[in-house]
KEMARMI-797695 format. One record per residue: x, y, z of N, C-alpha, C, CB in turn; residue in three letters; residue number from 1. Coordinates in steps of 0.001 Angstrom, whole numbers, m for minus. Glycine has a CB too. Example, Ala and Ser with C-alpha at 12.3 -4.5 7.8 and 13.67 -1.06 7.14 Angstrom:
# KEMARMI-797695
[[13190,m5690,7800],[12300,m4500,7800],[13200,m3300,7800],[11308,m4473,9046],"ALA",1] [[12850,m2250,7080],[13670,m1060,7140],[12900,30,7870],[14084,m598,5725],"SER",2] 
# end
This chain:
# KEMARMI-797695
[[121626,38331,27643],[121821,38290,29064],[120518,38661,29742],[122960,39222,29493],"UNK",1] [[119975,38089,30148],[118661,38080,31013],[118850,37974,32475],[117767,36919,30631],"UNK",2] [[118313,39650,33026],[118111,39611,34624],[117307,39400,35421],[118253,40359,35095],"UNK",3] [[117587,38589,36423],[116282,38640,37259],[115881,39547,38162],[116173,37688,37924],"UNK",4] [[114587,39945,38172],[114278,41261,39186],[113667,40441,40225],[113151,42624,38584],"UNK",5] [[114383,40538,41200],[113778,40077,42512],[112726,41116,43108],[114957,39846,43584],"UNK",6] [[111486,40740,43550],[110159,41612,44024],[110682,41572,45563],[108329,40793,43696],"UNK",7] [[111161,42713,46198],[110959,43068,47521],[109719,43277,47837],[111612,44076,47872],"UNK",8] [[109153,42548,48717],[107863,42947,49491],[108023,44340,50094],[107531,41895,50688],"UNK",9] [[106158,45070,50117],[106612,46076,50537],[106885,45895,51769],[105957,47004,50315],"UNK",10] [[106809,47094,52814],[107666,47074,54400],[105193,47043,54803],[109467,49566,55127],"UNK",11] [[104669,47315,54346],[103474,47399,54730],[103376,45928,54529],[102528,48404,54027],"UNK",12] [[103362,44860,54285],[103141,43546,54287],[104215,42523,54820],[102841,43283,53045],"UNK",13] [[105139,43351,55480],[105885,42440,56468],[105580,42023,57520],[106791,42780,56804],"UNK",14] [[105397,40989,58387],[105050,40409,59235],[106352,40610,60498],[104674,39072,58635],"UNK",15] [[106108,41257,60895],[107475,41503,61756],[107466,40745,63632],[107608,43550,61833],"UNK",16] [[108272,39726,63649],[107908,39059,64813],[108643,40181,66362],[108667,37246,64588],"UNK",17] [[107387,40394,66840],[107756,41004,68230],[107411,42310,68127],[109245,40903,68671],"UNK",18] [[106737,42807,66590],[106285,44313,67068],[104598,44249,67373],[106655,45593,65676],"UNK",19] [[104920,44833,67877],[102759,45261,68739],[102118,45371,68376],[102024,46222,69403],"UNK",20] [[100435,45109,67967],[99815,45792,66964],[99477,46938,68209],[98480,44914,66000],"UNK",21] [[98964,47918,66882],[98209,49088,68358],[97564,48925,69267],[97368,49996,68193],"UNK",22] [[97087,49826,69923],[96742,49395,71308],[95695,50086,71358],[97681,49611,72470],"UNK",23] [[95683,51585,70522],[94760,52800,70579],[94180,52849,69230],[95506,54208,70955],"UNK",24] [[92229,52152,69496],[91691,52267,68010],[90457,53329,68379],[91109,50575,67217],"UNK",25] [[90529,54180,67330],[89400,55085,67434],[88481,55026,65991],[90014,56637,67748],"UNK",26] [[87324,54572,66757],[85820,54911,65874],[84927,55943,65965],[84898,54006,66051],"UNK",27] [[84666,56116,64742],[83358,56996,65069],[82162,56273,64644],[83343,58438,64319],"UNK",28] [[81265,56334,65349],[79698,55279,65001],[78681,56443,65119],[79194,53736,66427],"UNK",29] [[77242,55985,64113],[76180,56602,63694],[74893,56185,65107],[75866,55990,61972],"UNK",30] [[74614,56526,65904],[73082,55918,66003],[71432,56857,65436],[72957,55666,67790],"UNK",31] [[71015,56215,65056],[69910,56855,64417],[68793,57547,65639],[69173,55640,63421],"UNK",32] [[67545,58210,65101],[67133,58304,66206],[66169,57612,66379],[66966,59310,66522],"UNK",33] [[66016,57309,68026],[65127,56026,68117],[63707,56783,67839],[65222,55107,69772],"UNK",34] [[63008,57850,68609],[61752,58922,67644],[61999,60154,67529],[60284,59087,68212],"UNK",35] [[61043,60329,67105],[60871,61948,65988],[61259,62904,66873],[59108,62515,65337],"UNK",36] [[61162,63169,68221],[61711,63881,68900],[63022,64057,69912],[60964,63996,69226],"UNK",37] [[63689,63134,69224],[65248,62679,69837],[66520,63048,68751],[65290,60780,70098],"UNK",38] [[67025,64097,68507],[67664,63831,67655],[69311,62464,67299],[67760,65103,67619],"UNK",39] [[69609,62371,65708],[70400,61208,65761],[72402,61750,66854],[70523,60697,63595],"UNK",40] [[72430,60813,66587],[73842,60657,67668],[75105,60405,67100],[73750,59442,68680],"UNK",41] [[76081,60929,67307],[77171,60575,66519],[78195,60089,67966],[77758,62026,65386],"UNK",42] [[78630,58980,67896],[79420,58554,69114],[81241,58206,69028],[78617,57167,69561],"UNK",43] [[81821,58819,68966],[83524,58505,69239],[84122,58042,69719],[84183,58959,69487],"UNK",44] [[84535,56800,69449],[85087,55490,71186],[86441,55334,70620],[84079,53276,71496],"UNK",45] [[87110,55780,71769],[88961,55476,71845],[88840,54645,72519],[90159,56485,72441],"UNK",46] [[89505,53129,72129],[89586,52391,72725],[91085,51861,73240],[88860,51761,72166],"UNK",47] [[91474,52169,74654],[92615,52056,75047],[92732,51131,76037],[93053,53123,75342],"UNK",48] [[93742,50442,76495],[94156,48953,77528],[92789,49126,78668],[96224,49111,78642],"UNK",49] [[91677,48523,78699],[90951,48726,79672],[90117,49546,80172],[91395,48659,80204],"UNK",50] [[90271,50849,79241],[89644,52207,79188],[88878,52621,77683],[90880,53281,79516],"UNK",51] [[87924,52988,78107],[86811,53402,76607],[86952,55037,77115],[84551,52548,76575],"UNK",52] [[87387,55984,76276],[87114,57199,76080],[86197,57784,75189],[88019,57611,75895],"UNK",53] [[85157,57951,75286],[83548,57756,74499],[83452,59684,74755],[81831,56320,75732],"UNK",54] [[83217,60291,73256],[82427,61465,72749],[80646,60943,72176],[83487,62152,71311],"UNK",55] [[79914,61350,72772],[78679,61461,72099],[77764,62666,72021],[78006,60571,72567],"UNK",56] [[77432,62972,71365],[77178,64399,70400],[76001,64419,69537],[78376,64663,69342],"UNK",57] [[74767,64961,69709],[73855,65153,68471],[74262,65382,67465],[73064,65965,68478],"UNK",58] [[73807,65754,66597],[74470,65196,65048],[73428,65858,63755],[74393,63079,64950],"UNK",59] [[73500,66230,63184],[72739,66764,62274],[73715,66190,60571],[72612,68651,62728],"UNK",60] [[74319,65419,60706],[75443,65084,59671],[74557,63429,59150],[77457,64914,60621],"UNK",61] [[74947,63144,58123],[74669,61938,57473],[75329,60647,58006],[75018,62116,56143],"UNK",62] [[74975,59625,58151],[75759,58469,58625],[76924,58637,57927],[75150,57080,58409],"UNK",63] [[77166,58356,56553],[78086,58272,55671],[79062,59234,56477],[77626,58638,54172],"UNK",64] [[78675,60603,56946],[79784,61792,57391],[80465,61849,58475],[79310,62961,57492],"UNK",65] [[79770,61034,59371],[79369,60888,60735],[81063,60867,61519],[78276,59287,60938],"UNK",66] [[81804,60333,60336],[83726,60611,61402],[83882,62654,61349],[86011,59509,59774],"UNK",67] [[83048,63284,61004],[83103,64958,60854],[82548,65401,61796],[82477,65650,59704],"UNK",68] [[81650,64534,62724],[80854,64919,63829],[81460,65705,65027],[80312,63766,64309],"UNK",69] [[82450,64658,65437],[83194,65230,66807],[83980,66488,66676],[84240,64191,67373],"UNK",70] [[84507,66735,65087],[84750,67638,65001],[83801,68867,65277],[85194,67478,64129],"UNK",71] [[82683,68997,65131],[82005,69937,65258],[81077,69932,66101],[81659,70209,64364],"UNK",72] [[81712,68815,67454],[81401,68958,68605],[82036,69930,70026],[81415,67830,68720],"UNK",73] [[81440,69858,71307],[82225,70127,72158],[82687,69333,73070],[81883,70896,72583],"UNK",74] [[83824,68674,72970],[84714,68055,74375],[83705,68592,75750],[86700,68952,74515],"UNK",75] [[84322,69513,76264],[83857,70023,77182],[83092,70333,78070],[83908,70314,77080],"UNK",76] [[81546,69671,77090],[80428,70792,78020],[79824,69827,79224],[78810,71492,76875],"UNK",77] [[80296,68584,79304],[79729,67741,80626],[81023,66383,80371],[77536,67083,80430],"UNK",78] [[81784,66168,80658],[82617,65405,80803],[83203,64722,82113],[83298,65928,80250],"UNK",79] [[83094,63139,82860],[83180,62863,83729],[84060,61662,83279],[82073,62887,84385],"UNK",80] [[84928,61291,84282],[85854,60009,84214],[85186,59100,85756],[87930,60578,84332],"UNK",81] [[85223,57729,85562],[84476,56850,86376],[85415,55550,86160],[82816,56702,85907],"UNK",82] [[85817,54911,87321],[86474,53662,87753],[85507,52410,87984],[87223,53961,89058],"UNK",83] [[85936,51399,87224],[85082,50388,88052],[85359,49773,89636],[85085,49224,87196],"UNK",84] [[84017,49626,90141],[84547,49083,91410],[84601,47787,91737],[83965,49537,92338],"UNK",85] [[85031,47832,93030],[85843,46383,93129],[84649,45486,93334],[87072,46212,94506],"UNK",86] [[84807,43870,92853],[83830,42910,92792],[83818,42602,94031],[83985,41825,91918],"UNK",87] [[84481,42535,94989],[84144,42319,96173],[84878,42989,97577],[84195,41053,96125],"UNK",88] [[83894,42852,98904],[84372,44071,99590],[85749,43161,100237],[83076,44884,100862],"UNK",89] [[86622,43772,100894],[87879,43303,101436],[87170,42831,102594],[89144,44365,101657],"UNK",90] [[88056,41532,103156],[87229,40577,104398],[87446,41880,105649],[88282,38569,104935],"UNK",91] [[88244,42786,105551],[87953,43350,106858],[86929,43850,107266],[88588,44111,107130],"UNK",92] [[86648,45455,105756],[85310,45381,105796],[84104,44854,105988],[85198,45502,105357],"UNK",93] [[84064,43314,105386],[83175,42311,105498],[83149,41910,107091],[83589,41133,104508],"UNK",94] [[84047,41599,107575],[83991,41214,108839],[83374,42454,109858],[85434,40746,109184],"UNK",95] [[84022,43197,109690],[83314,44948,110390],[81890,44872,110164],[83881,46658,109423],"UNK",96] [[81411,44991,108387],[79937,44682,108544],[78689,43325,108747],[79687,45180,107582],"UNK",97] [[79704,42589,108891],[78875,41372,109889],[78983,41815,111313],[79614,39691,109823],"UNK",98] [[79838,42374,112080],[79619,42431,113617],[78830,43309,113876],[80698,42662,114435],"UNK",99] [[79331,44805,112684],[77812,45716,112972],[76505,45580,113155],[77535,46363,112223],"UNK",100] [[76160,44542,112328],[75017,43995,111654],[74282,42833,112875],[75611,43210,110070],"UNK",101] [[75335,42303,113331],[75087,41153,113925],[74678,40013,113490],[74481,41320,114608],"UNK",102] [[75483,40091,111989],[75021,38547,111320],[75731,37654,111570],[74947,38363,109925],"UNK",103] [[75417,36526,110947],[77033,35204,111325],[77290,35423,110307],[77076,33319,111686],"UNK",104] [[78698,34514,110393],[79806,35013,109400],[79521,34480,107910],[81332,34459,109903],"UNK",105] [[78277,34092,107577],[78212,33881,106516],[77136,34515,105951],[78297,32775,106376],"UNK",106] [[76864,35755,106348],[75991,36461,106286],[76404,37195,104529],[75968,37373,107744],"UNK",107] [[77469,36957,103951],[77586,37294,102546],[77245,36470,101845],[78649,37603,102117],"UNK",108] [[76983,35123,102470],[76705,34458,101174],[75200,34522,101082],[77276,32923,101080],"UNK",109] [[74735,35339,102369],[72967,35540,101824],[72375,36524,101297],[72031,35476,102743],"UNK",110] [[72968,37751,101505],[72965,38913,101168],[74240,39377,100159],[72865,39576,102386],"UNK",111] [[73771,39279,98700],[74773,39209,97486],[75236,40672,97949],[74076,38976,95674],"UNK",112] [[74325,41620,98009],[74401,43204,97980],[75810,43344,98886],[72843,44091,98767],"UNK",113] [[75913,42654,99689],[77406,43386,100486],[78632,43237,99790],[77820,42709,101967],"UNK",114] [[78327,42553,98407],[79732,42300,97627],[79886,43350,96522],[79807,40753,96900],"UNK",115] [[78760,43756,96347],[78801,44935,95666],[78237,46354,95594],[78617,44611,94896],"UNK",116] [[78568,46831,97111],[78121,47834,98219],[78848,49067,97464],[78711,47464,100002],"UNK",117] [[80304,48615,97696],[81557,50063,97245],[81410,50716,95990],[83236,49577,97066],"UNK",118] [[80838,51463,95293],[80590,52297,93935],[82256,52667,93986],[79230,53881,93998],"UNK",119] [[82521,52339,92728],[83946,52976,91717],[83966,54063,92197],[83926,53162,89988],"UNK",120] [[85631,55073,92066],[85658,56644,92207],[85267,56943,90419],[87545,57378,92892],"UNK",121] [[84707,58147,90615],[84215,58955,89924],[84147,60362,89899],[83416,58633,89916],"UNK",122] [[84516,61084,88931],[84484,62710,89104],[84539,63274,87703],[85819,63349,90023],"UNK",123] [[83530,64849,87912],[83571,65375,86942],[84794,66088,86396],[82696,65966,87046],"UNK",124] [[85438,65900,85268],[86151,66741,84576],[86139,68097,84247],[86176,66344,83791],"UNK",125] [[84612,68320,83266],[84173,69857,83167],[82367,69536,83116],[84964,70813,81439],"UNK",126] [[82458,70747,83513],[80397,70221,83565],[79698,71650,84086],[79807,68544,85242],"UNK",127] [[78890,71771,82672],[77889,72836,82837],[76674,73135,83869],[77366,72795,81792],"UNK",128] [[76175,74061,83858],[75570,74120,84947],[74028,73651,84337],[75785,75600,85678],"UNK",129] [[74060,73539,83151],[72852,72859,82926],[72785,71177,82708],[72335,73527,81759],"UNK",130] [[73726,70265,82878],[73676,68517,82875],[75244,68199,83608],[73548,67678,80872],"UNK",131] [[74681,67003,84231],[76035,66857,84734],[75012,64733,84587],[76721,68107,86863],"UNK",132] [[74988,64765,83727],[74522,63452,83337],[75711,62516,83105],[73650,63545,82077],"UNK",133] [[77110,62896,82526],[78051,62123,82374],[78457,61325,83440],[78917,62735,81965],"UNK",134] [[78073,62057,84474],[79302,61448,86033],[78583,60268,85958],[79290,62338,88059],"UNK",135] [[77284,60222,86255],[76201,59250,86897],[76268,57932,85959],[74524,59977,86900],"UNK",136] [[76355,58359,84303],[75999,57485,83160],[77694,56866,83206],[75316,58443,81494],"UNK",137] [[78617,57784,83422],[80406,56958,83534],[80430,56081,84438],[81786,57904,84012],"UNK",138] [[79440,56378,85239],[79832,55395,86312],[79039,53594,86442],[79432,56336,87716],"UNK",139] [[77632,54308,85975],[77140,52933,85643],[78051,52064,84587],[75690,53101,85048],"UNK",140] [[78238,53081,83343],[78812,52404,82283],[80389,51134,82988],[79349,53917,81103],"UNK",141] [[80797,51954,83859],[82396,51636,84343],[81885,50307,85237],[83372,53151,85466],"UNK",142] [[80651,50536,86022],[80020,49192,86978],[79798,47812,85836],[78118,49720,87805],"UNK",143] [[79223,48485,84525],[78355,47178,83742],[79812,46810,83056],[76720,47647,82371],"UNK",144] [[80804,47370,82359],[81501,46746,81583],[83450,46387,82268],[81256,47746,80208],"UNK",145] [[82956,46941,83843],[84847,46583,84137],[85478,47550,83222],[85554,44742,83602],"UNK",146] [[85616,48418,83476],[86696,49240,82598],[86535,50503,83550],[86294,49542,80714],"UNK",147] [[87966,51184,82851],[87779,53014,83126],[86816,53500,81837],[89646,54086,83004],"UNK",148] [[86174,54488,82079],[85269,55221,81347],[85327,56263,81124],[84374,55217,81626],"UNK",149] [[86198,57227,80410],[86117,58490,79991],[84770,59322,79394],[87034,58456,79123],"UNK",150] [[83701,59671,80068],[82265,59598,78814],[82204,61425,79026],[80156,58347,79518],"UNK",151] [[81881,61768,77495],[81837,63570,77225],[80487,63406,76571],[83255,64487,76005],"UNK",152] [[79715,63993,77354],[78284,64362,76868],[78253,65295,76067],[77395,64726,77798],"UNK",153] [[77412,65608,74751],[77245,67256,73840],[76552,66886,73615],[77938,68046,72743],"UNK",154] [[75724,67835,74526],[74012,67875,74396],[73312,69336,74052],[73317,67399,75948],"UNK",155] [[72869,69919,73003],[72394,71424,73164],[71421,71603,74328],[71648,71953,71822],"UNK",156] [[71830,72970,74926],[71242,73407,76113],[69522,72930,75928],[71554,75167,76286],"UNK",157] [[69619,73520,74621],[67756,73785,74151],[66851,72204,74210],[67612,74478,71996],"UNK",158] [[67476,71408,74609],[67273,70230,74761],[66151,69938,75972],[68569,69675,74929],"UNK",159] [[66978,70504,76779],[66586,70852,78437],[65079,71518,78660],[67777,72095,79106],"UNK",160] [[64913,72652,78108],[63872,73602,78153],[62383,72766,77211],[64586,75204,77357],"UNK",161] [[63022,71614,76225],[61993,71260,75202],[61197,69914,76359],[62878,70619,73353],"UNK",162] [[61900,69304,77495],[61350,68241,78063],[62205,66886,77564],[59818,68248,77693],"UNK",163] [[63042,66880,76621],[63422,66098,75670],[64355,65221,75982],[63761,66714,74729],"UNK",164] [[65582,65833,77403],[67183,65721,78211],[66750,63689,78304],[67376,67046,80543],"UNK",165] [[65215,63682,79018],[65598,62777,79654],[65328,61312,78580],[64853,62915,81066],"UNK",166] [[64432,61471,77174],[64624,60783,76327],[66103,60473,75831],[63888,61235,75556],"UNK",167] [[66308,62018,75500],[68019,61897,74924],[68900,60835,75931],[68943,63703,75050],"UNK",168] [[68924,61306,76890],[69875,60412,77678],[69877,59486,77685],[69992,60408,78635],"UNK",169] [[68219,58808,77562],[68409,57719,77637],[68809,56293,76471],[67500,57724,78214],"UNK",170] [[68307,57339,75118],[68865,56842,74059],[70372,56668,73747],[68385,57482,73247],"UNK",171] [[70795,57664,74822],[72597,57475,74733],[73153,56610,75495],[73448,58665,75118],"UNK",172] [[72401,56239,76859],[73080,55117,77519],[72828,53674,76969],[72689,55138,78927],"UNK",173] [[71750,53802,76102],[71573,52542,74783],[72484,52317,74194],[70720,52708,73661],"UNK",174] [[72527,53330,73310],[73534,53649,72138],[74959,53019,72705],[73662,55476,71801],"UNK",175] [[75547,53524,73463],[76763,53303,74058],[76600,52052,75090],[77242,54642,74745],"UNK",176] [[75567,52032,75479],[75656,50261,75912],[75712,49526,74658],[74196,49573,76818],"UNK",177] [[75334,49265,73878],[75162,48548,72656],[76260,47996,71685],[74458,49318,71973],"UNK",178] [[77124,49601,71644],[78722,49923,71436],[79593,48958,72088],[79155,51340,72027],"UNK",179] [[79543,49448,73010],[80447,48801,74126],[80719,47143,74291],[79797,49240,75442],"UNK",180] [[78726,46978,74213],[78869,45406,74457],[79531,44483,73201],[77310,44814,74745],"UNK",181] [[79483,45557,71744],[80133,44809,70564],[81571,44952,70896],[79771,45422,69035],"UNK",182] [[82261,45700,71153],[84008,45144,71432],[84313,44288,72497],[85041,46325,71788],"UNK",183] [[83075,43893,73789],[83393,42960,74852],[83223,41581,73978],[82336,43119,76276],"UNK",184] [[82323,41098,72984],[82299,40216,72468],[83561,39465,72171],[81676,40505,71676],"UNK",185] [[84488,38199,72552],[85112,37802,71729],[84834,37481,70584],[85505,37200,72062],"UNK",186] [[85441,37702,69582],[85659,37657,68196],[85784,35740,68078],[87260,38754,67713],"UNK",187] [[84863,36101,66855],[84731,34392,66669],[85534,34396,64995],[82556,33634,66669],"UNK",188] 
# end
């Protein structure tokens, strides 16, 4: 008498019609340092419906280690949330600043700048009294990519005193531009 064993697939390789994939993916990414006097970066992007919640943090850890980073970072020490703003101003406004102005009414289509006058809301969360670099960098970030922007700076104080803040920073608004622009990519 010979039985047959039927193979149940597992429940991890079922294809189930109508459930969601996630919505909330979190990475941690390496950037190296761009010179000898910048140290490397360890960056944390939650990526949620329309919103990037971004940790970036000096780093003294190995690429390979680099998901251990945030752990032995601080949330806290400059953290700002930033809205993107709107692509264009509402015709009332528009109309208000043509009469102010005394242009004719097609005075937007010569002057691009009045369509993108209104800066996103923006505000700090928590922020030391030595950088408050997040608000300014959330907000560009939230202008260049359409999204909400959660961005937490961890920067050591001693940074500040060496001359160094304004390299660092700027290697981070790289870093995280760079990031960013790889998940806007559609996927080919």
């Amino acid at each position: 008498m010979e039985s047959k064993v039927q193979r149940i697939p597992s429940h991890r390789n079922i294809q189930r019609p109508g459930i969601m994939e996630p919505r909330i993916h979190v990475e941690t990414r390496y950037i190296p340092p761009a010179e000898m006097a910048v140290p490397a970066l360890a960056v944390q992007i939650t990526r949620l419906v329309d919103t990037y919640m971004l940790w970036v943090g000096t780093t003294d850890v190995e690429e390979k280690d680099v998901h251990n980073a945030p752990s032995q970072g601080c949330l806290g020490r400059d953290w700002a949330c930033a809205m993107p703003s709107k692509d264009t101003v509402s015709s009332a406004v528009l109309t208000l600043i043509v009469r102010q102005l005394n242009f004719c009414t097609v005075a937007h289509l010569r002057w691009p700048w009045l369509k993108s006058s209104i800066p996103g809301a923006a505000t700090s969360l928590y922020r030391s009294s030595s950088s408050d670099a997040a608000l300014s960098m959330s907000q560009r970030l939230a202008r260049r990519f359409k999204k909400q922007i959660f961005l937490s700076i961890d920067m050591p104080p001693s940074l500040g005193s060496t001359g160094q803040e304004g390299k660092l920073l700027l290697a981070i608004e790289r870093g995280v531009g760079d990031i960013l622009r790889s998940y806007e990519r559609p996927a080919m």
